[in-house]
N, CA, C and O of each residue as an XYZ file, in Angstrom:
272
protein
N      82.532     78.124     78.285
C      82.183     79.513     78.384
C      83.388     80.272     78.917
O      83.885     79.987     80.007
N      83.819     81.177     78.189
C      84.810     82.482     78.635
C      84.702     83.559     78.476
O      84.654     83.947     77.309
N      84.613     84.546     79.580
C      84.504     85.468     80.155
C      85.277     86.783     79.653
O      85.373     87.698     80.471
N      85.848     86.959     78.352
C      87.080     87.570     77.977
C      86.581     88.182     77.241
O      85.361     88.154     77.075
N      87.748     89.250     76.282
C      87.696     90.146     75.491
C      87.889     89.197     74.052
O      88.230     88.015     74.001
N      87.626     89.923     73.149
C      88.068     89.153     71.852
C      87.941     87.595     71.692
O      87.937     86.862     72.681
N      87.857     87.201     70.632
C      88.428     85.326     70.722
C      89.501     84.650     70.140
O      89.556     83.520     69.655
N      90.554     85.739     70.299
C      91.977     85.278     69.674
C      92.379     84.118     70.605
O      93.234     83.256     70.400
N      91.785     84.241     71.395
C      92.410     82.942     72.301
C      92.162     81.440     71.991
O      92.859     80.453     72.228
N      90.812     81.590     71.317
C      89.916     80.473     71.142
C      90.390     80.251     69.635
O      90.534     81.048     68.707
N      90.622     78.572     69.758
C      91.394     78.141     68.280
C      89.715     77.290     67.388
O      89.284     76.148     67.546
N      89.140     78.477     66.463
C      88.010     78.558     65.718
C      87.820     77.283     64.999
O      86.712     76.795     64.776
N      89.189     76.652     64.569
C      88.876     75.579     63.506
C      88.616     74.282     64.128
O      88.003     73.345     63.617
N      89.281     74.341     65.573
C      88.861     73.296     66.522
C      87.490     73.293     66.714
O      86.638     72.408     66.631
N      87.460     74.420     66.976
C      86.029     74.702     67.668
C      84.808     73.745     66.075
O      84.087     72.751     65.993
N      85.153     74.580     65.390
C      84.331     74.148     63.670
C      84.291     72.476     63.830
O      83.319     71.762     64.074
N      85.689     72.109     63.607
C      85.688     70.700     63.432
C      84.771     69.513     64.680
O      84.205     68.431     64.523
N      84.978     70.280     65.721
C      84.291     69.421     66.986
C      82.576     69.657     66.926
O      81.800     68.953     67.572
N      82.126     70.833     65.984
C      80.849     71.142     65.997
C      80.433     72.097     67.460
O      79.394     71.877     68.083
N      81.210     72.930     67.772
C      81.195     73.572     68.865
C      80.764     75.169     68.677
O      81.719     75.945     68.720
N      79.799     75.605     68.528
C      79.345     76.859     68.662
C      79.956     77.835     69.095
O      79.771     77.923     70.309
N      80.920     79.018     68.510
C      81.411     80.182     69.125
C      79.989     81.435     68.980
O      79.142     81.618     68.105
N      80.229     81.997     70.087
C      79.346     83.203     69.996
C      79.907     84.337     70.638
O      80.757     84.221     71.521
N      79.456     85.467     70.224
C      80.392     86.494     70.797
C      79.396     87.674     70.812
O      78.765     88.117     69.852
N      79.380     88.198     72.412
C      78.386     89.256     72.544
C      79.018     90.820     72.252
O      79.480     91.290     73.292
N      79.111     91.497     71.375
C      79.981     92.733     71.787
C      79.147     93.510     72.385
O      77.921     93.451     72.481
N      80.178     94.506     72.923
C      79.895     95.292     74.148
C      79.097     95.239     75.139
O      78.399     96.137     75.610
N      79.255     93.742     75.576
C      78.939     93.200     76.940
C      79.611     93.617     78.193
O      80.833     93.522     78.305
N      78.932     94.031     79.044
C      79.290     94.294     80.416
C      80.371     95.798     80.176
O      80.999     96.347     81.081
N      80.350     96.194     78.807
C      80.915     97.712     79.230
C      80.571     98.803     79.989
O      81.388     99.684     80.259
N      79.227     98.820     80.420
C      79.098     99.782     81.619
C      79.328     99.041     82.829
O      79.325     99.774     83.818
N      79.531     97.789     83.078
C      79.743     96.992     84.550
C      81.635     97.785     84.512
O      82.223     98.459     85.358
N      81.951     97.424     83.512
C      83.640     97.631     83.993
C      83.692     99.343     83.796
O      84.832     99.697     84.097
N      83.190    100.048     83.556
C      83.634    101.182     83.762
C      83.307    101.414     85.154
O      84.197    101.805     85.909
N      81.989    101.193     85.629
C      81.260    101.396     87.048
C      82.581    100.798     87.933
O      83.263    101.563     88.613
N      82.880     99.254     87.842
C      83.878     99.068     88.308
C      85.050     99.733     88.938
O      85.461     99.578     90.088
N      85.643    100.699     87.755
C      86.797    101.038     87.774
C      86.772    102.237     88.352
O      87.680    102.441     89.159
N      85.672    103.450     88.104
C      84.985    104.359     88.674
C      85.140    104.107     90.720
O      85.671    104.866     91.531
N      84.489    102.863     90.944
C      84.238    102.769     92.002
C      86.230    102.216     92.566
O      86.257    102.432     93.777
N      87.182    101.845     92.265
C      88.094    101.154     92.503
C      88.729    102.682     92.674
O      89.213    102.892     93.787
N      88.796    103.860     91.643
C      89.200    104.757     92.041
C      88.702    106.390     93.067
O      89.129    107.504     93.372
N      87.669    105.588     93.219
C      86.959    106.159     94.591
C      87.440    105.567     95.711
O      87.472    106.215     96.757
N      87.892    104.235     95.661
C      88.354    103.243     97.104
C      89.349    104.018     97.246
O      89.398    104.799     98.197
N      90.393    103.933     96.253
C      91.882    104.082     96.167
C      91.849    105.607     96.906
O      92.339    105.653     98.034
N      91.366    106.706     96.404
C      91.402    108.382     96.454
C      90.638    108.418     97.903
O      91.137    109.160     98.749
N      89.591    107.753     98.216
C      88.882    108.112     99.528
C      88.943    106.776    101.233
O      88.409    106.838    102.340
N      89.719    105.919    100.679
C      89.833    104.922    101.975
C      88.373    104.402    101.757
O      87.810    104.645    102.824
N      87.495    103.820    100.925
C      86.576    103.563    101.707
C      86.189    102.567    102.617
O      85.276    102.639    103.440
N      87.237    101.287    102.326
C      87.392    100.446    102.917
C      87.434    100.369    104.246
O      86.650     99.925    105.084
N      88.816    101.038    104.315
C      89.354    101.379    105.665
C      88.532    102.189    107.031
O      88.725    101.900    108.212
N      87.511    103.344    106.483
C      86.711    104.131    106.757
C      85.347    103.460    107.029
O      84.698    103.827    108.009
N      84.871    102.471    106.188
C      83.766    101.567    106.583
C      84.070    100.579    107.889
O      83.313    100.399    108.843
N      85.100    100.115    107.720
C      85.776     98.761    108.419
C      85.847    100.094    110.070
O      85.315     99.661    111.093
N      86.313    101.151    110.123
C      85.980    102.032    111.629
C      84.958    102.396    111.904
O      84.624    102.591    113.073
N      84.248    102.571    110.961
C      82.993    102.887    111.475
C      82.216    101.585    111.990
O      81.604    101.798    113.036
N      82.111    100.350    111.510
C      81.801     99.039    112.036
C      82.404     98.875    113.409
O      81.659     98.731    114.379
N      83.449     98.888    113.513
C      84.024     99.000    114.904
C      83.839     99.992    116.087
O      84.294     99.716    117.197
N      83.155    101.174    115.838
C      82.776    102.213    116.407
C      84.325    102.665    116.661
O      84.581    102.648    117.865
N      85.272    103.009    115.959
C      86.692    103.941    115.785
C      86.283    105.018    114.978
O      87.329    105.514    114.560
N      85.228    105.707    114.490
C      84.386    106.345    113.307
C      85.375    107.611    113.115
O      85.281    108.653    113.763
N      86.345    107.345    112.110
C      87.381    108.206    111.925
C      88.099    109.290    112.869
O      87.997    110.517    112.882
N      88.729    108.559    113.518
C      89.617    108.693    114.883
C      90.589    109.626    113.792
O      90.740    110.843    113.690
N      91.246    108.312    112.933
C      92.512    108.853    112.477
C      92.325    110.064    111.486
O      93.191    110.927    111.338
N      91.123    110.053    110.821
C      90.636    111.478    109.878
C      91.624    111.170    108.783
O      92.456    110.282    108.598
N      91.294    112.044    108.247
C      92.039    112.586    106.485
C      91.115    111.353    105.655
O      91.779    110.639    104.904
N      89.809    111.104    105.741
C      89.512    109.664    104.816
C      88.859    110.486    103.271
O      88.808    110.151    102.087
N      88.507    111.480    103.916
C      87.528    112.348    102.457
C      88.104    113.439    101.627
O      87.607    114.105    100.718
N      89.732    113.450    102.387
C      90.353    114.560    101.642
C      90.785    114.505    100.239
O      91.294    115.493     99.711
């Protein structure tokens, strides 16, 4: 099982000759990776990491600028 885009990777005639089943779901998990990427550029633009990780500590944005 692989987790990937396309199956250029996967050599088909092997696969044929061994009796090995290729299957291929399209447009699997395309709203997981947009949500993903959505959320990666919310981390990046807003600290959220950094901003969660002070507030756990009770530092609850000492240093500021996390939402600008």
């Amino acid at each position: 099982m692989t987790r990937s885009t396309g199956m250029d990777h996967i050599d088909l005639d092997y696969a044929k000759k061994k009796g090995i089943i290729i299957q291929n779901i399209s447009n699997y998990g395309d709203i997981s990776v947009a949500e993903y990427t959505f959320a990666l550029l919310f981390e990046i633009a807003k600290k959220i990491t950094l901003a969660n990780l002070e507030v756990r500590i009770d530092k609850i944005f000492l240093q500021g600028g996390y939402m600008k």
